[in-house]
C-alpha positions in Angstrom: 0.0 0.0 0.0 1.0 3.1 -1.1 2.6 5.5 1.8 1.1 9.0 1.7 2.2 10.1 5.6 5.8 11.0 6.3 7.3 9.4 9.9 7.2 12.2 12.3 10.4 13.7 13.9 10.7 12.3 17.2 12.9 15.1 18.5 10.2 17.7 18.8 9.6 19.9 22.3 6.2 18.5 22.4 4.9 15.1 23.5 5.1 12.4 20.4 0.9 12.0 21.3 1.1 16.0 20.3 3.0 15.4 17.3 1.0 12.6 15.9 -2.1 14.3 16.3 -1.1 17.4 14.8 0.4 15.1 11.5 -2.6 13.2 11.5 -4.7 16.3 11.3 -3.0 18.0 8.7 -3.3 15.3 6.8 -7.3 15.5 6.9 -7.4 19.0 6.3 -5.3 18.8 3.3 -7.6 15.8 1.8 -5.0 13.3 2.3 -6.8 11.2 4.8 -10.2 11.8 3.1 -13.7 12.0 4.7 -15.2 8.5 5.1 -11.5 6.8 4.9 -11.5 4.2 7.7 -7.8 5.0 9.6 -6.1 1.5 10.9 -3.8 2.1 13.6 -1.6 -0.3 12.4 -1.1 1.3 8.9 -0.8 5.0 10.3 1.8 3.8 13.4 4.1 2.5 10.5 3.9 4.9 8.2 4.2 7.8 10.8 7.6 5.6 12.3 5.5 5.2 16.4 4.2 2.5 18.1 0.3 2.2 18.3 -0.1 4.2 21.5 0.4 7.7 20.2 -1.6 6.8 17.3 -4.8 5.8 19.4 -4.2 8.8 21.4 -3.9 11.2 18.6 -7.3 9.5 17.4 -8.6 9.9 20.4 -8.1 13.6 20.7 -9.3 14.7 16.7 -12.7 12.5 17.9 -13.2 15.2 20.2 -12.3 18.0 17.9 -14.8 16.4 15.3 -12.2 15.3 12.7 -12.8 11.6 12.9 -15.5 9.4 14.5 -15.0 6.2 16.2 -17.7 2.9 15.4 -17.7 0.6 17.4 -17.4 -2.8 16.3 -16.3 -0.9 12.5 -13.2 1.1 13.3 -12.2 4.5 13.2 -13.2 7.1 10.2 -12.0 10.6 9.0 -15.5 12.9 9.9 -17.4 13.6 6.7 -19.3 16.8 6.4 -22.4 17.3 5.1 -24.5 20.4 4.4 -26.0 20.4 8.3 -22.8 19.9 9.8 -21.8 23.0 7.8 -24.7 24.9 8.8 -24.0 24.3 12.9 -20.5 25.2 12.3 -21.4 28.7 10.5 -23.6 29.5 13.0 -22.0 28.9 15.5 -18.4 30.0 14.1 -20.6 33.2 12.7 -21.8 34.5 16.2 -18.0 34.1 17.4 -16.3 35.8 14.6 -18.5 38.3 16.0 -17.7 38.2 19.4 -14.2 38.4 18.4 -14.1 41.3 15.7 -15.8 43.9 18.5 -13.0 42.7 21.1 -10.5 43.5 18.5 -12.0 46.7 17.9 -11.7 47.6 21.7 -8.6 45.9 22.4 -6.2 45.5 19.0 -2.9 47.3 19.7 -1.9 50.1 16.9 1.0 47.3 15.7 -1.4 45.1 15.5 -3.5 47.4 13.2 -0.8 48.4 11.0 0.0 44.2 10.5 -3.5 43.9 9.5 -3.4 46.5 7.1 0.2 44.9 5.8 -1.7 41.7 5.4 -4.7 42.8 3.1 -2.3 44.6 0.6 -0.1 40.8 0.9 -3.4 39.3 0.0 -3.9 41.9 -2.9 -1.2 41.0 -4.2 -1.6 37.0 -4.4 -4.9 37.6 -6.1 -3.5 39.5 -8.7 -1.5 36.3 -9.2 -4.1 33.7 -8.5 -1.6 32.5 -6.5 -4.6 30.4 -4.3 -2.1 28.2 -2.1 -0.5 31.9 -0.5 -3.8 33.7 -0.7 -4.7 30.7 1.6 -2.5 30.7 3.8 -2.8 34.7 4.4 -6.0 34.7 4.7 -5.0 32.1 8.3 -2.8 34.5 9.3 -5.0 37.7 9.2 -8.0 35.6 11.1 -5.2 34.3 13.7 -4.5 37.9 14.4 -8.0 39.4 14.6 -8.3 36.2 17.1 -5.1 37.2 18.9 -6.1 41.2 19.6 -9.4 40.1 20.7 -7.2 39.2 24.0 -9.2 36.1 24.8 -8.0 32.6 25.2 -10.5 30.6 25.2 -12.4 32.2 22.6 -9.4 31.7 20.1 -9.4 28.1 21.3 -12.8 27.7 20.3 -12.8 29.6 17.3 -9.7 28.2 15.7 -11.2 24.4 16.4 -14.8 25.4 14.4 -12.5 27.4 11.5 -10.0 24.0 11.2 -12.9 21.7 10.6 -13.7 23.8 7.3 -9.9 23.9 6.3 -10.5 20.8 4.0 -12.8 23.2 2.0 -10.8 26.8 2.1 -9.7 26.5 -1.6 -12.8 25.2 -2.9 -14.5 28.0 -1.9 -11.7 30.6 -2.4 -11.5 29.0 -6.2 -15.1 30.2 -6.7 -15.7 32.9 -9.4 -15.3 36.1 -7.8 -15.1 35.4 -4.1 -11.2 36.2 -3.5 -12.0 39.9 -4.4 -15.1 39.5 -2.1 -13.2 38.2 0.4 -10.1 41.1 0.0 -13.8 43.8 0.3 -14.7 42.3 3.0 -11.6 41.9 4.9 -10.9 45.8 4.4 -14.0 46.6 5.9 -13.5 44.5 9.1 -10.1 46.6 9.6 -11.6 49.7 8.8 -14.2 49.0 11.7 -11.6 47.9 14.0 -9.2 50.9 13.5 -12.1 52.9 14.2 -12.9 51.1 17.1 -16.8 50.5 16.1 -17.4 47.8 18.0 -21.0 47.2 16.3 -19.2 48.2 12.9 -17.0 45.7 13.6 -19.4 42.8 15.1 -21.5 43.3 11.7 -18.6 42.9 9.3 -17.8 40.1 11.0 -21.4 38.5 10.4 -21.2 39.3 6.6 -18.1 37.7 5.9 -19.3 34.4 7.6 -22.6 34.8 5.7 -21.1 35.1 2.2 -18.5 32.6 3.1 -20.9 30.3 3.7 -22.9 30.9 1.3 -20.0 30.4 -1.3 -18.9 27.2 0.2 -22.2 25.7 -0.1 -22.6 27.2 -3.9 -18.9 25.2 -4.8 -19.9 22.4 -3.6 -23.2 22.3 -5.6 -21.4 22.6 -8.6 -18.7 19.5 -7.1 -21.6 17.5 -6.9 -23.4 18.1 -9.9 -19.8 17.4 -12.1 -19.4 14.3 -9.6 -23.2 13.2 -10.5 -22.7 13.9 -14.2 -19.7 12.5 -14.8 -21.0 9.6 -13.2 -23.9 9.3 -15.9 -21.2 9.5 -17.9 -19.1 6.6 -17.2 -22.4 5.0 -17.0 -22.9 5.2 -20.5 -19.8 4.5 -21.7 -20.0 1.0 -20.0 -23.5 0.8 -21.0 -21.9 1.5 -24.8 -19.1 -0.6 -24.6 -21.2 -4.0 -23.6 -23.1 -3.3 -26.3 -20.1 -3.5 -28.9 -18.9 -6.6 -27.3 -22.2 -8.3 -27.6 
């Protein structure tokens, strides 16, 4: 069987149980572990170079965060994600955000500000290039320090949990006609709230942005299923076709 995991490094700060989990989850929010794929401890405990114990622990832990869910008497499988699952999270993610963007507008630090306003010319930038992998990965970094100047823990903890559950989808929905410019609008008008320090400003961007980011994500993968469904028919009919000649 083909490996697709690299072994972790074993001289990291952090416990190997820490270390596994955070490889293992990677590897479902990048698609490699794919929703539905039943993960055998065996497999992932050679292919990631540990013995089973840090493996069943890791498991353990991304059950909790919602990445994988554990059958009994079946095995263990990567979470899917269907269209309700995606609903909870935006709503709950949505009134968050929320929370978060009128903290930031009460609390952010005027470095803080200026690294915001840094980041949305950065993200300018890759969409001019369609660079999609960078715009990404931006993107991360500008909600990790909206999170950070809202000067609340816990909230980031939660927050950051609900947002990494929807990683697996980031570029689907970023790759949708017109929505990284949407995105860049919106972005400049949760700063501009925040650097006038309008909470309710702020709070209301915040809402927006979930809202049409939602909204986009579920619009991509309509279109996902309907080429999935179509070039099902497809295949379909060429078998269908094919049988025919031989007979």
């Amino acid at each position: 069987m083909e490996k697709r995991l690299a072994p972790v490094k074993l001289d990291s700060y952090q416990p190997l149980r820490e270390v596994v989990c955070e490889s293992l989850r990677d590897a479902i929010r990048r698609g490699v572990l794919k929703p539905g794929e039943r993960l055998m401890e065996i497999q992932l405990s050679e292919e990631l170079g540990v013995s089973r114990t840090p493996v069943r622990e890791a498991i353990r832990k991304l059950e909790q965060e919602g990445y994988v869910i554990m059958m009994p008497r079946r095995g263990t499988y990567v979470a899917t994600m269907s269209i309700r699952d995606i609903n909870e999270i935006f709503e709950i993610r949505t009134a968050l955000e929320s929370l978060s963007n009128g903290l930031a507008a009460e609390r952010i630090t005027e470095e803080e500000l200026e690294h915001l306003q840094r980041l949305l010319v950065i993200i300018g930038g890759y969409i001019k290039e369609n660079d999609i992998e960078k715009i990404v990965d931006t993107d991360i970094e500008f909600h990790d320090l909206l999170y950070h100047a809202a000067r609340n823990t816990r909230l980031v903890g939660i927050i950051s949990n609900l947002r990494d559950q929807l990683t697996r989808f980031r570029t689907l929905s970023m790759s949708y006609p017109g929505r990284l410019e949407a995105t860049l609008e919106e972005h400049r008008e949760i700063v501009e709230a925040i650097a006038q320090g309008n909470v309710e400003a702020a709070r209301k961007a915040a809402e927006k942005h979930m809202e049409n980011s939602e909204k986009t994500l579920l619009q991509a993968m309509d279109i996902v299923s309907k080429q999935k469904a179509d070039a099902s028919k497809n295949k379909k009919k060429r078998s269908g076709k094919d049988q025919r000649q031989e007979l």
